[in-house]
N, C-alpha and C positions, 0 to 999 in steps of 0.2 A: 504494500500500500504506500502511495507515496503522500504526501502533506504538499497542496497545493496552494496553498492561501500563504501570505507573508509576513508578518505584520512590519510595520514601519518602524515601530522603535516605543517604547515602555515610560516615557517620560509622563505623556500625559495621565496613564493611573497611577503613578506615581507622585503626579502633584494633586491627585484629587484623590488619594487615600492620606498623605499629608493633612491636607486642608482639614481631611473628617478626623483625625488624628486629633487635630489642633485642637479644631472644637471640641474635641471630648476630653483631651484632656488642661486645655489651657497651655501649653508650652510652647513659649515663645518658638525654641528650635524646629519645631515641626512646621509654623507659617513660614522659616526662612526655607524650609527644605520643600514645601508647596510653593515658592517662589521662585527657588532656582531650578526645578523641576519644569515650572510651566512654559510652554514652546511657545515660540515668538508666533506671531499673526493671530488672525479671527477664529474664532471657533463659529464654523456653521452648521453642521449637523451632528449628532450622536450615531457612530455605527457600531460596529464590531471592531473595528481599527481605528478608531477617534474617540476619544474620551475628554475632548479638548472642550467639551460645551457645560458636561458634568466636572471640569477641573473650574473653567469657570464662573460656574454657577455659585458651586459651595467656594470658592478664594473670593469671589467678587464682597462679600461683605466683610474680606480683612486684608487682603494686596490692593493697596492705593501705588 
């Protein structure tokens, strides 16, 4: 069986499991690691391979 699909890169759940991080526990470290995690440009939709809209979502009320 071969693995067809690719994925682009693990940044973006990794700045929006940060972000849920943060919030639950309050530690400053985890909004900087939801910060440096989060990819540059727009997030427009949620797929299988984007998570750039749910990293935004939950960061938008603590990355100014």
């Amino acid at each position: 069986m071969t693995y067809v699909c690719s994925s682009t890169g693990d940044a973006d759940e990794l700045s929006a499991a940060a972000a849920w991080l943060y919030k639950a526990t309050g530690e400053a470290g985890y909004l900087n690691e939801a910060k440096s995690f989060y990819p540059a440009g727009t997030a427009w939709g949620f797929a299988w391979n984007d998570a750039n809209v749910g990293a935004a979502v939950r960061s938008i009320f603590y990355i100014s």
